[in-house]
N, C-alpha and C positions, 0 to 999 in steps of 0.2 A: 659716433663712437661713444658707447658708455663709460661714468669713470671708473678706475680702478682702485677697487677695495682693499685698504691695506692695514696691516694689522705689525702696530710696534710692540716685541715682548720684551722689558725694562727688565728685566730678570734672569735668572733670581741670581739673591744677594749672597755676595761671600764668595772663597774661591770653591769650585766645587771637588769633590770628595774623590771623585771617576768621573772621564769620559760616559761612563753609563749614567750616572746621575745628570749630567746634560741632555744626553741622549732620552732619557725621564720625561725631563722638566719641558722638552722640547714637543716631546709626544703631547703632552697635557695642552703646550699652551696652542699645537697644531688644532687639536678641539676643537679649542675656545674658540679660534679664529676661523673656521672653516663653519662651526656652528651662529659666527656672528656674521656670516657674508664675505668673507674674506677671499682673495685671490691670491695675496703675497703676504708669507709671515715672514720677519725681518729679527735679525736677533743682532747682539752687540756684537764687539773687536775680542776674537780672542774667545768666545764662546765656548767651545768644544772644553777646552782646556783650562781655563779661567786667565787672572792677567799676572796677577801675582805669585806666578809661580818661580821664577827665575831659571836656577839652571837645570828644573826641570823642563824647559821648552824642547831641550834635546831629546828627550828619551818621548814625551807627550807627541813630537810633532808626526805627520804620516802623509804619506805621497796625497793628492788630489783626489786619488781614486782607492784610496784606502777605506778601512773601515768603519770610519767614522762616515766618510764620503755615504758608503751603500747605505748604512742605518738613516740619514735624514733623505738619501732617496726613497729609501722606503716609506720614513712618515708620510713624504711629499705625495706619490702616489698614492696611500691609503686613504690620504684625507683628501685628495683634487685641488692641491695645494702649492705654490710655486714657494720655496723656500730658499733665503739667503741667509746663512752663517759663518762668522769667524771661525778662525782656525791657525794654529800653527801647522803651515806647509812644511813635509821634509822633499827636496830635489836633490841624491846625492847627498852630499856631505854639506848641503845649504840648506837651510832652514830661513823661512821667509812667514812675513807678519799676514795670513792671505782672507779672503773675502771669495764661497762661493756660492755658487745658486743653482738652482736645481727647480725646474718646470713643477707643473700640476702630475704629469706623467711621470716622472721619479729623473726624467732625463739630466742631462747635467747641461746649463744653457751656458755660464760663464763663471771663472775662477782669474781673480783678480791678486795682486800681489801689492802691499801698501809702497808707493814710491818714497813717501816725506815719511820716512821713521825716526821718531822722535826722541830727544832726549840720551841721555847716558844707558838709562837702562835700556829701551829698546835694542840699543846700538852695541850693546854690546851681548843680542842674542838673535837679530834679525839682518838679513841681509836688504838693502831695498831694492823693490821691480823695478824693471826696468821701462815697462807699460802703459802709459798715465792712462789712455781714453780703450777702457774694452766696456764692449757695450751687449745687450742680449735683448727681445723682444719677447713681450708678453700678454696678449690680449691686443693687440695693434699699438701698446705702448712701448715706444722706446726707453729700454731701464739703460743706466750707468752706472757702473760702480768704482767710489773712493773706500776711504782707509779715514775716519778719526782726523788726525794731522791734516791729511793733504785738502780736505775742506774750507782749511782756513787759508789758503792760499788762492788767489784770485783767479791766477791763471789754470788751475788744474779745473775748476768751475766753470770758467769761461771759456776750454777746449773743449769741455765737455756739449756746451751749448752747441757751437760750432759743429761739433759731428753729430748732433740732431738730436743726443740726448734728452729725454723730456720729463722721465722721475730718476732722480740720482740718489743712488741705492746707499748711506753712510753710516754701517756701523761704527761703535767709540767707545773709549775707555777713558772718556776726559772725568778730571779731577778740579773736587772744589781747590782755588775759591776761583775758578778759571768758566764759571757760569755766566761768562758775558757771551762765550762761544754760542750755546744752543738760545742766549736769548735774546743777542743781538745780530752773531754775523751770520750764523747761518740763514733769517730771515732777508735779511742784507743782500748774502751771496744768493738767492732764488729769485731778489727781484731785480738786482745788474744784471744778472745773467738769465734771464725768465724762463726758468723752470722750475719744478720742483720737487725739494728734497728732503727727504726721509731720512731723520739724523736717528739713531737707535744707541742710550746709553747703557752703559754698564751702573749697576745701584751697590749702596752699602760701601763696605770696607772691607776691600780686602789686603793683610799686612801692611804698609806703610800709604795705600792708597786707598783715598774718601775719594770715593766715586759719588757725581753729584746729579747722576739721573740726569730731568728734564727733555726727556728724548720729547721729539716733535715731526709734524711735518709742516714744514714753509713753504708756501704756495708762491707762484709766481708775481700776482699781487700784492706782495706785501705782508698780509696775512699768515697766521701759526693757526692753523687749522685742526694742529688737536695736540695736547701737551700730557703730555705724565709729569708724575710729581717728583720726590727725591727717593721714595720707595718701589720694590717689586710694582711693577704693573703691567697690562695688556691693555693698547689704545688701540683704537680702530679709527681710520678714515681715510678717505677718499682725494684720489689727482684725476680731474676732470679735465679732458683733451681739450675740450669746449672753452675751457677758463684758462687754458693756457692760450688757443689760437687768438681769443679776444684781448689778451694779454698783451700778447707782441703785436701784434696790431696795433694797439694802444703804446706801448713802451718800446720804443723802435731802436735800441742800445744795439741788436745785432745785425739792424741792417743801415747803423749809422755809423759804425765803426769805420776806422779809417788806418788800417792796419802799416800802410806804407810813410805813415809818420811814429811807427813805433819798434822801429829796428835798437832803439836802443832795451828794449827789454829784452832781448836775449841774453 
């Protein structure tokens, strides 16, 4: 199985102006990434609509299959392109922090809902999913998708591994000075749990939040396989099925686990 070519877009900075101006910026960076071998373009937490908007998340947010939904099927299809994006979800009279994806073919492969929402302000515009492990296939790889927060949590990593997971999908809207995240535990969390993950940050400043970039992806060895910086960028690279099978192989954390002396973590 060949690896899969993936393309981080670190961008762009600031909250944006529209939904269309997203929907823009997102066409452009499809391009770049379709034009540089890409199979999966990956964008931040919150994307569509930006992060700092507050109590506009209400009026911003729009069912799964809304219109914001059809316009990045469309990019996805025009370019031969599998696309995951943030978004504020509306369900009803709930509004959730959501993550979804969409094939090469425009289809819709999975829509995620963040479980660990974080902080006062989230918490006081997002409801959390109730979903931790939804998963989707793409090229014979098994993708996962998290939310930002719940990354940093061991066990939502470590379910994920378990249910075969093998590249986990993590857009984010993390804030300086909390840049130990993408440059310690996420490398961390890809080799206890040996897969690998696709962190995608939000850049700039928008109103009281310095977003501190550093998206990456962490290999299951250990390894940061490709890093942007603190500004706007588009990273490309590659999770190699091959370098994971010899991975776990070598690093045997899941099949030396010993789950029946760990009832007390529930």
């Amino acid at each position: 199985m060949k690896p899969l070519r993936i393309a981080l877009y670190q961008g762009p900075g600031g909250v944006p102006s529209s939904t269309a101006d997203s929907l823009a910026a997102l066409a452009a960076a499809a391009r770049r990434a379709a034009d540089g071998g890409a199979r999966l373009l990956l964008t931040n937490e919150l994307y569509l609509s930006g992060y700092a908007v507050g109590s506009r998340f209400g009026e911003l947010a729009e069912p799964a299959d809304g219109p914001g939904a059809e316009a990045v099927s469309r990019i996805a299809a025009e370019h031969d392109l599998a696309i995951g994006y943030g978004y504020p979800e509306r369900d009803g009279d709930t509004v959730f922090n959501s993550f979804q994806l969409f094939g090469p073919d425009g289809s819709r492969l999975a829509n995620y809902r963040k479980a660990h929402v974080f902080g006062d302000y989230e918490n006081a515009h997002f409801t959390p999913g109730r979903e931790l492990v939804v998963q989707a296939d793409l090229d014979g790889v098994r993708l996962g998708l998290l939310i930002c927060y719940d990354v940093e949590f061991p066990e939502a990593v470590r379910a994920h591994a378990l249910a075969g997971t093998q590249l986990l999908l993590v857009p984010t809207a993390l804030v300086r000075p909390f840049e130990i995240v993408p440059q310690t535990i996420v490398p961390a969390r890809a080799w206890e749990s040996q897969l690998y993950i696709a962190y995608v940050n939000r850049c700039g400043v928008e109103g009281e939040f310095p977003f501190a970039g550093l998206s990456c992806l962490a290999a299951p060895d250990g390894t940061v396989r490709a890093r942007a910086g603190a500004g706007e960028d588009l990273v490309l690279a590659e999770a190699d099925p091959a370098l994971l099978a010899s991975s776990r192989a070598l690093n045997t954390y899941l099949s030396d686990r010993r789950p029946e002396l760990y009832g007390a973590l529930r």
